[in-house]
N, CA, C and O atoms as CSV, one atom per row, in Angstrom:
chain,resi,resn,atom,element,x,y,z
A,1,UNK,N,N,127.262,260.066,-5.102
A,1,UNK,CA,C,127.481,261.430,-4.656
A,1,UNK,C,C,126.470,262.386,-5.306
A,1,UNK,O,O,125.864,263.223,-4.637
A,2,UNK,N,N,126.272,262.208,-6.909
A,2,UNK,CA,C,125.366,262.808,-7.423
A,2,UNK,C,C,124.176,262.045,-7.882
A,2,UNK,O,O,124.336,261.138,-8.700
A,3,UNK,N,N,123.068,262.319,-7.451
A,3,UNK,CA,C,122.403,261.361,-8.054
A,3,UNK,C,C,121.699,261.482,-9.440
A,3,UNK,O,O,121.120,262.454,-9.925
A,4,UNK,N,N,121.914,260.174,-9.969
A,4,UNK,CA,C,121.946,260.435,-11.299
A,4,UNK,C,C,120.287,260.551,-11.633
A,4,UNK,O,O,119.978,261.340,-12.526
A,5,UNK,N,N,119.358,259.901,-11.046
A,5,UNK,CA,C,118.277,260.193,-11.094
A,5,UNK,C,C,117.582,261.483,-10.918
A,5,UNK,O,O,116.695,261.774,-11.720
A,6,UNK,N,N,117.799,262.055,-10.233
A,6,UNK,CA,C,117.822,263.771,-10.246
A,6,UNK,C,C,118.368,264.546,-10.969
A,6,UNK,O,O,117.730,265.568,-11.223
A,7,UNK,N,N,119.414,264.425,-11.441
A,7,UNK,CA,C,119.646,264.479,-12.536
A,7,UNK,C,C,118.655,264.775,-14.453
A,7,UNK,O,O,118.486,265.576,-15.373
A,8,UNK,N,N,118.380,263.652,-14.030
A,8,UNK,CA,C,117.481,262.983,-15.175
A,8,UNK,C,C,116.670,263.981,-15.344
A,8,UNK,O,O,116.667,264.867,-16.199
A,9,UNK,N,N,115.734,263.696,-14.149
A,9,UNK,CA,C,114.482,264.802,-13.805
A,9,UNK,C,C,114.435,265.936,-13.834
A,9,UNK,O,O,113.387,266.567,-13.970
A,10,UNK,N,N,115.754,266.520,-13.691
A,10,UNK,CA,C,115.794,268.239,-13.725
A,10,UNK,C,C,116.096,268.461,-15.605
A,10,UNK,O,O,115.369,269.205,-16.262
A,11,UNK,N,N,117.075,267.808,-16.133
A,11,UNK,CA,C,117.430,267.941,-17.289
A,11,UNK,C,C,115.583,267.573,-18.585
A,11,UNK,O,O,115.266,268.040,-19.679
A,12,UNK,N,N,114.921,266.616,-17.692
A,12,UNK,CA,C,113.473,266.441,-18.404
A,12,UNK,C,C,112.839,267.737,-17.962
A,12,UNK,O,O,112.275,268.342,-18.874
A,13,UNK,N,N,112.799,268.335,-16.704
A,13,UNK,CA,C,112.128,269.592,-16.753
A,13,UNK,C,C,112.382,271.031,-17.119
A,13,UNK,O,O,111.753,272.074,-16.937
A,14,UNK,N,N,113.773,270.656,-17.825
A,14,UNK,CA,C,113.982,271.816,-18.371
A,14,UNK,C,C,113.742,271.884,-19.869
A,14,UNK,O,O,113.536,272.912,-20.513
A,15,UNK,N,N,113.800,270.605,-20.344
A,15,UNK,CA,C,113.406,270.678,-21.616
A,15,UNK,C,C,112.063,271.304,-22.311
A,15,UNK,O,O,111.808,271.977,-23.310
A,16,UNK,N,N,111.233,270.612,-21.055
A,16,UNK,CA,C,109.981,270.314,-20.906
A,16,UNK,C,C,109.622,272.443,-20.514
A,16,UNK,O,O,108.786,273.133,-21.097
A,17,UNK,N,N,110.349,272.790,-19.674
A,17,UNK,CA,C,110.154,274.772,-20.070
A,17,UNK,C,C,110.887,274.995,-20.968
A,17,UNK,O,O,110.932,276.225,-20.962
A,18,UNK,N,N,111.707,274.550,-22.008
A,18,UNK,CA,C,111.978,275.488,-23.156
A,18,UNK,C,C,110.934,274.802,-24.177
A,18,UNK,O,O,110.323,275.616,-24.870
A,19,UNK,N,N,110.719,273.850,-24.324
A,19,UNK,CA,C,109.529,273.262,-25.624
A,19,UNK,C,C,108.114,273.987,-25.249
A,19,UNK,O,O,107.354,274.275,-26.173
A,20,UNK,N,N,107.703,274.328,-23.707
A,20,UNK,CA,C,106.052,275.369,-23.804
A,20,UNK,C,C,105.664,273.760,-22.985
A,20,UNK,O,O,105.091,272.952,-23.716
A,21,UNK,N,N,105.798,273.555,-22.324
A,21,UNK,CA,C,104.775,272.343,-21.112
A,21,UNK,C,C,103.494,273.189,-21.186
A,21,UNK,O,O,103.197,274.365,-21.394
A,22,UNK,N,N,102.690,271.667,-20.832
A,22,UNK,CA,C,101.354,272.712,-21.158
A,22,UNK,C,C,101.178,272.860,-19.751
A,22,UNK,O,O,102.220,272.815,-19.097
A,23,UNK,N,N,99.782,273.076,-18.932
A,23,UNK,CA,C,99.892,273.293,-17.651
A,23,UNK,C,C,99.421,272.228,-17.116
A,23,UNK,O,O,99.416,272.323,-15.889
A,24,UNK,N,N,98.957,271.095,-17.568
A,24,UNK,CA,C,98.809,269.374,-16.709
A,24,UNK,C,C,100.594,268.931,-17.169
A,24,UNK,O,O,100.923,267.783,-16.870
A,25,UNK,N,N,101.358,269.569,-17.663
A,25,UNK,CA,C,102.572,268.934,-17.479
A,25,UNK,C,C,103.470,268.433,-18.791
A,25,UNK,O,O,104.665,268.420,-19.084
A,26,UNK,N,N,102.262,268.041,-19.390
A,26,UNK,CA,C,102.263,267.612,-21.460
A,26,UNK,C,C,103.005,268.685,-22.354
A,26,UNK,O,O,103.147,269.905,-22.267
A,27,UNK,N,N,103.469,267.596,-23.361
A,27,UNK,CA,C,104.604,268.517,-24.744
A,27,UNK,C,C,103.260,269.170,-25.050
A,27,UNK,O,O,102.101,268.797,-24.871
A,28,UNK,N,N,103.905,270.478,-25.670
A,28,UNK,CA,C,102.882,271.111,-26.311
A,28,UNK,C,C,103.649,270.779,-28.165
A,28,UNK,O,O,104.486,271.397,-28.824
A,29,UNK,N,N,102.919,269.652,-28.407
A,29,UNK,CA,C,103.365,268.962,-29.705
A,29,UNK,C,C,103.658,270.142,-30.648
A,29,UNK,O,O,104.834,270.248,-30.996
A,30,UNK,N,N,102.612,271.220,-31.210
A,30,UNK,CA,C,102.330,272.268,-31.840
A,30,UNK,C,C,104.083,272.734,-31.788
A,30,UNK,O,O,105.061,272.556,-32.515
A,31,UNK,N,N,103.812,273.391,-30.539
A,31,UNK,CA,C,105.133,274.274,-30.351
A,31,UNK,C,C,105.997,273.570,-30.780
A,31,UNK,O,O,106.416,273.975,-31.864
A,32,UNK,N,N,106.744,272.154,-30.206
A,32,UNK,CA,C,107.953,271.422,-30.335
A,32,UNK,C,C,107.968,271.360,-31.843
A,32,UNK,O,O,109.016,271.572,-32.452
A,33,UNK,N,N,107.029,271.125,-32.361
A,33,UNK,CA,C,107.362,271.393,-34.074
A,33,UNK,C,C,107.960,272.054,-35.076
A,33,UNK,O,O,108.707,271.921,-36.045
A,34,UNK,N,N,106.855,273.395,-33.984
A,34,UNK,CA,C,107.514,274.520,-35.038
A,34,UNK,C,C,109.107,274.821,-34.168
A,34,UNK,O,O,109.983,274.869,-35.032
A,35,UNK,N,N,109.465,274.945,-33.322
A,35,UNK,CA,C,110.818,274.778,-32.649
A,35,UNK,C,C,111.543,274.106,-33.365
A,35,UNK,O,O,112.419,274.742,-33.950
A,36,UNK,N,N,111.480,272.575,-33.611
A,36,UNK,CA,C,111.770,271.601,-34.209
A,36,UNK,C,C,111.998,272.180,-36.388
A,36,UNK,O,O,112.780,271.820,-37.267
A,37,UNK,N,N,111.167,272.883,-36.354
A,37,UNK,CA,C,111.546,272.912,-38.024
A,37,UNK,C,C,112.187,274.685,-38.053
A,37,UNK,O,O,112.823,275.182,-38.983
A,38,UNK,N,N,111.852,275.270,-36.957
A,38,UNK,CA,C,112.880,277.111,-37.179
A,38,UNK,C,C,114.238,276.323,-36.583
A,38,UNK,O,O,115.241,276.853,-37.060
A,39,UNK,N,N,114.527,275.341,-35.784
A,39,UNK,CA,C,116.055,274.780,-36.018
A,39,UNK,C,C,116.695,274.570,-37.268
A,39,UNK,O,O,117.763,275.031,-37.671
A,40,UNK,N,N,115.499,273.438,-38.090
A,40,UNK,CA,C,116.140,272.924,-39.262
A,40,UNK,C,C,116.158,274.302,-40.522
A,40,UNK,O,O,116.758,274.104,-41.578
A,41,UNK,N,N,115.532,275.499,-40.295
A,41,UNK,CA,C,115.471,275.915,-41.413
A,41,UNK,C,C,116.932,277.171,-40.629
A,41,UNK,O,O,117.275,278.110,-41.348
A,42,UNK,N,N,117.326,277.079,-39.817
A,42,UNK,CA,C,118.084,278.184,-39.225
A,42,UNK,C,C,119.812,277.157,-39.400
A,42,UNK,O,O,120.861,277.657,-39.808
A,43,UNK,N,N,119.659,275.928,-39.030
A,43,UNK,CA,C,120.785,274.801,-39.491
A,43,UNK,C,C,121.078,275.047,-41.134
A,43,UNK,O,O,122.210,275.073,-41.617
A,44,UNK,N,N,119.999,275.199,-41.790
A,44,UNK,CA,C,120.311,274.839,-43.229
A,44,UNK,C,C,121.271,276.551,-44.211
A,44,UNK,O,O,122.083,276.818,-45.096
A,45,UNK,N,N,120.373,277.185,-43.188
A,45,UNK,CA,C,120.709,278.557,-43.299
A,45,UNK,C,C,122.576,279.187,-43.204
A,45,UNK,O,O,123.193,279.976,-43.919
A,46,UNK,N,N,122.853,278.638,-42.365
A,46,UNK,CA,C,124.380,278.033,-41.520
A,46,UNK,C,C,125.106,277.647,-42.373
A,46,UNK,O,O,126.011,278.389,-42.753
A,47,UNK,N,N,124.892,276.079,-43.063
A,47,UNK,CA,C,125.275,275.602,-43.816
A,47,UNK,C,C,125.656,276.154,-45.514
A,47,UNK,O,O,126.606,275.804,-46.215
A,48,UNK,N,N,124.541,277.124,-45.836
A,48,UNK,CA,C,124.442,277.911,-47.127
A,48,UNK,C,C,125.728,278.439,-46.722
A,48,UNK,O,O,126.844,277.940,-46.871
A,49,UNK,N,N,125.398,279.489,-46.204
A,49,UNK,CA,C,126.692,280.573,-45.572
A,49,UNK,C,C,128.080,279.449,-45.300
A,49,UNK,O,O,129.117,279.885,-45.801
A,50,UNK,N,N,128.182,278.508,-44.807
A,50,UNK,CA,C,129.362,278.303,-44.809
A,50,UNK,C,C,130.078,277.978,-45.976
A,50,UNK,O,O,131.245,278.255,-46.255
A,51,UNK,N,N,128.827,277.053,-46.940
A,51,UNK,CA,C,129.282,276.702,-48.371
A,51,UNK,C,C,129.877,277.945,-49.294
A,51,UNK,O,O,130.655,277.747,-50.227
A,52,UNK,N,N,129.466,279.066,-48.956
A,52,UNK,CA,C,129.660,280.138,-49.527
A,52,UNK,C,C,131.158,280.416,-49.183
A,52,UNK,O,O,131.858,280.560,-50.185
A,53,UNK,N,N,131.684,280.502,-48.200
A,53,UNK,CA,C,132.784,281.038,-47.555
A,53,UNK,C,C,133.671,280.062,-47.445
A,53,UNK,O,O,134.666,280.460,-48.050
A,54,UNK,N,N,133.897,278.860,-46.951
A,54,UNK,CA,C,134.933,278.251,-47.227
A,54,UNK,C,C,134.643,276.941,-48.614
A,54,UNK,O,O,133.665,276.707,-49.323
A,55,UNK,N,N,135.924,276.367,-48.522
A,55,UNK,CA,C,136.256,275.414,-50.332
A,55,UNK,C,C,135.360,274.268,-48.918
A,55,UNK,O,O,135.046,274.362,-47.731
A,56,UNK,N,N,135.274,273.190,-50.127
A,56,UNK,CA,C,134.663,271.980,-49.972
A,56,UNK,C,C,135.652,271.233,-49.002
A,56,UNK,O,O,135.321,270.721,-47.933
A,57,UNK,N,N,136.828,271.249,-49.501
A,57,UNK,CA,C,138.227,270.431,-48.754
A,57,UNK,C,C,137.557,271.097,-46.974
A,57,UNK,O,O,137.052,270.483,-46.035
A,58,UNK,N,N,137.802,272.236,-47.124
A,58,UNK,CA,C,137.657,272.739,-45.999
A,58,UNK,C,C,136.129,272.259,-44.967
A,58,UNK,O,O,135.711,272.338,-43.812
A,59,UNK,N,N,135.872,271.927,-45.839
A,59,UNK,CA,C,134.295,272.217,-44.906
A,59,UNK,C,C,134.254,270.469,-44.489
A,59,UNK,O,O,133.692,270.106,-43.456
A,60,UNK,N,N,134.727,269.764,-45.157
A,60,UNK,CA,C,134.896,268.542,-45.039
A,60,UNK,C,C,135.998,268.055,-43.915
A,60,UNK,O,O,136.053,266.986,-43.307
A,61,UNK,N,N,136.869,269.224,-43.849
A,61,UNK,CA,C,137.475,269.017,-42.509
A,61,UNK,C,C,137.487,269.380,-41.514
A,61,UNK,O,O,138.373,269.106,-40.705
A,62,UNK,N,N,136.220,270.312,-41.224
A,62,UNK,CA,C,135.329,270.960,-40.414
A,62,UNK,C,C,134.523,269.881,-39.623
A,62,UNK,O,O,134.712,269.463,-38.480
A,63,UNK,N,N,133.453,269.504,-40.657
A,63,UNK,CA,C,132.867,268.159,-40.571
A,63,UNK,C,C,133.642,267.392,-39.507
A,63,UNK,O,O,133.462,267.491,-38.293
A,64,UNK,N,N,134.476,266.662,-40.088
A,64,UNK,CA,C,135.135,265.302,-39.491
A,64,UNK,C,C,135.783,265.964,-38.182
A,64,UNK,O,O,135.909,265.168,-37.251
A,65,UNK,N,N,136.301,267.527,-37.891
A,65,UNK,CA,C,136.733,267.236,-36.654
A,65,UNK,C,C,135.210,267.249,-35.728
A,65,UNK,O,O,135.087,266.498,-34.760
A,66,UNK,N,N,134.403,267.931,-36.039
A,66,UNK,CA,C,132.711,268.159,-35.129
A,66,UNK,C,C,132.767,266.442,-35.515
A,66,UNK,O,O,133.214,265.654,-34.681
A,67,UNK,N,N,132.529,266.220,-36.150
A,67,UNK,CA,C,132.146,264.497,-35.673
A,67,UNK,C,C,132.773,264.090,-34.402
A,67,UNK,O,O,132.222,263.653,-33.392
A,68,UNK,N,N,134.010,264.307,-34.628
A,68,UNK,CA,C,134.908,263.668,-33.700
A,68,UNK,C,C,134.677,263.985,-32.052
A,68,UNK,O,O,134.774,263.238,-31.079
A,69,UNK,N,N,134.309,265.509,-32.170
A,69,UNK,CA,C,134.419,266.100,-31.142
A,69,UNK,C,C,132.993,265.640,-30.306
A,69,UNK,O,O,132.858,265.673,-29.083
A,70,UNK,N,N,131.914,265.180,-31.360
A,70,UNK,CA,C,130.613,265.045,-30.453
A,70,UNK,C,C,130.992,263.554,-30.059
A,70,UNK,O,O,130.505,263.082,-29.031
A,71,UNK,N,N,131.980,262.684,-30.969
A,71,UNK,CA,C,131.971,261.696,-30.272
A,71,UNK,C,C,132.721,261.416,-29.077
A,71,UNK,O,O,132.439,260.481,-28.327
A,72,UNK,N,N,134.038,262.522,-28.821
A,72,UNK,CA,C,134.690,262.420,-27.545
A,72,UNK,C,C,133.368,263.194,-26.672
A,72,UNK,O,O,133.625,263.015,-25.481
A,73,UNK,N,N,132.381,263.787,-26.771
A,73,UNK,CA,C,131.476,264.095,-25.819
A,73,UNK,C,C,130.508,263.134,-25.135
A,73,UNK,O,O,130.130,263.212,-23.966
A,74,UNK,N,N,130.088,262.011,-26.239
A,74,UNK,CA,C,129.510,261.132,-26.011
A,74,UNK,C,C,129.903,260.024,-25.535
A,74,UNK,O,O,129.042,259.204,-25.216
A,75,UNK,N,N,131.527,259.662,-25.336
A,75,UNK,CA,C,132.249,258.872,-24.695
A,75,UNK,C,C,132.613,259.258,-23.137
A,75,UNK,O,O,132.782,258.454,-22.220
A,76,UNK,N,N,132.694,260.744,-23.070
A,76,UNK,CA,C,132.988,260.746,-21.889
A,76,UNK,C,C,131.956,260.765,-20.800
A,76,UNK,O,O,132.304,260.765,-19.619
């Protein structure tokens, strides 16, 4: 009904306009990098702040339900 191959292709070309495609079609490696490390430094940022605000118990049971939850995402 849906095809999953089209699918595929639209979800690769959208990636492919938020990472900067170059104009033959190619990652623009550069960009995906720095994309790739203002995530990790904006993730880590997150994490400070949460350590700050809730106890350890807590954050640990934060954790385990997001585990859980990406894995009922990835199952279904």
């Amino acid at each position: 009904m849906f095809p999953i191959e089209k699918k595929e292709k639209e979800k690769a070309k959208y990636v492919l306009l938020m990472l900067g495609a170059k104009n033959d079609g190619s990652l623009d490696i550069e960009r995906a990098n720095f994309e790739i490390n203002e995530l990790k430094h904006s993730l880590n940022e997150y994490r400070e702040v949460l350590e700050r605000l809730v106890s350890i118990e807590e954050l640990m049971v934060l954790s385990d339900r997001a585990r859980q939850e990406t894995l009922m995402q990835n199952n279904a």
